[in-house]
C-alpha positions as CSV (number, residue, x, y, z in Angstrom):
1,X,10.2,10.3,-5.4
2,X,7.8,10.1,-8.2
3,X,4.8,8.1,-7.9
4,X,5.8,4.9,-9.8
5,X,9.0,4.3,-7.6
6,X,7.0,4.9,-5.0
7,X,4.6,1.8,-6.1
8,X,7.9,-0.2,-7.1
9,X,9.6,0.6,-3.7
10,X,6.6,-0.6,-2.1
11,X,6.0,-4.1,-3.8
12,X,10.3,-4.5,-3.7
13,X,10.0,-4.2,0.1
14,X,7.1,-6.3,0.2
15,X,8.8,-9.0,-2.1
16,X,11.7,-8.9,0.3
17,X,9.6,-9.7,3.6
18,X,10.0,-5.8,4.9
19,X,7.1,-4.3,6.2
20,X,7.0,-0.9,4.3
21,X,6.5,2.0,6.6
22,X,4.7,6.0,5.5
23,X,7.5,7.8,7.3
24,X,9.9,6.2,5.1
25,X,8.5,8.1,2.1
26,X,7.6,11.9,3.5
27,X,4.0,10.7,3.3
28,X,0.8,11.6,5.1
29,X,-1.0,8.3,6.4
30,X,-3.9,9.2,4.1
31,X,-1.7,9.4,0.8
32,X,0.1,6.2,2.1
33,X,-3.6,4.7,2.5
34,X,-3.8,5.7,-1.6
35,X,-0.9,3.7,-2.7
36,X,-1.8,0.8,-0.7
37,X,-5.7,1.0,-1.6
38,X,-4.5,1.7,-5.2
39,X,-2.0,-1.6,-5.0
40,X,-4.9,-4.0,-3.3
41,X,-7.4,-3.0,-6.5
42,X,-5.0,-3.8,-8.6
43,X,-4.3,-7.3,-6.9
44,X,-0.7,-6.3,-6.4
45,X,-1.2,-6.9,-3.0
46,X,-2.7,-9.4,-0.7
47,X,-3.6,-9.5,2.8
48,X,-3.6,-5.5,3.7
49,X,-6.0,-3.7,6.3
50,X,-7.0,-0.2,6.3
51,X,-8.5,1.0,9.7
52,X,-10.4,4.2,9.4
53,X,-11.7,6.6,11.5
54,X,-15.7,7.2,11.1
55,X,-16.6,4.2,9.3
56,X,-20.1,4.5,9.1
57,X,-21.9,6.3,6.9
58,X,-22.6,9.5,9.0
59,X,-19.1,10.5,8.6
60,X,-18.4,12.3,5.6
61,X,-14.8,13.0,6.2
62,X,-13.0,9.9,6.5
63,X,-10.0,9.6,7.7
64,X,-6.8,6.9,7.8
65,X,-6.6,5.5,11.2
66,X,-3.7,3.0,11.1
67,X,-2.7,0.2,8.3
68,X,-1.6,-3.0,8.8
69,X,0.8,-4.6,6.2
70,X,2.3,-7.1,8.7
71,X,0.7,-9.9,6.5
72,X,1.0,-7.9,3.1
73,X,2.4,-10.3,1.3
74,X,2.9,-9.8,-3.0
75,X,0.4,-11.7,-5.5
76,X,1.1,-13.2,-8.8
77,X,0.4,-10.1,-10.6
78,X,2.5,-8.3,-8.1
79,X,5.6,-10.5,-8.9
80,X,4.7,-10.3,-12.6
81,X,4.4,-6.3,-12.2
82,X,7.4,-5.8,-10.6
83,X,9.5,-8.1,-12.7
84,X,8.5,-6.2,-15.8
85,X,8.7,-3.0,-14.3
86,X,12.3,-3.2,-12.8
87,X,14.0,-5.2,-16.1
């Protein structure tokens, strides 16, 4: 799956009240921390937590501990993404 239906797949499930799940896409927790991180900067997404291991700044090395999109829930620009992406 290329990148961009990955980011599509993401915000449809969203969208559709699912709670989108790593597994589901052959990805590592810290790639699936990437596409979420990359669609909360972007304002795609709204009310996502990233837990990480070591977060202070004597770890060099962090790493993805767990994330929690129970609350995700799509923004405006979101909507408006994913409506112009998918027509």
């Amino acid at each position: 799956m290329e990148n961009k239906e990955i980011v599509l797949t993401i915000l449809n499930e969203i969208k559709n009240g699912i709670t989108p799940i790593h597994t589901a896409y052959n990805l590592t927790l810290d790639m699936w921390a990437e596409f979420i991180e990359y669609l909360d900067d972007k304002k795609y997404i709204t009310d996502v937590t990233i837990y990480w291991f070591g977060n202070d700044d004597t770890y060099y090395d962090e790493r993805v501990h767990s994330i929690d999109l129970t609350k995700a829930k799509l923004t405006t620009f979101g909507e408006k993404f994913l409506a112009e992406e998918v027509n």
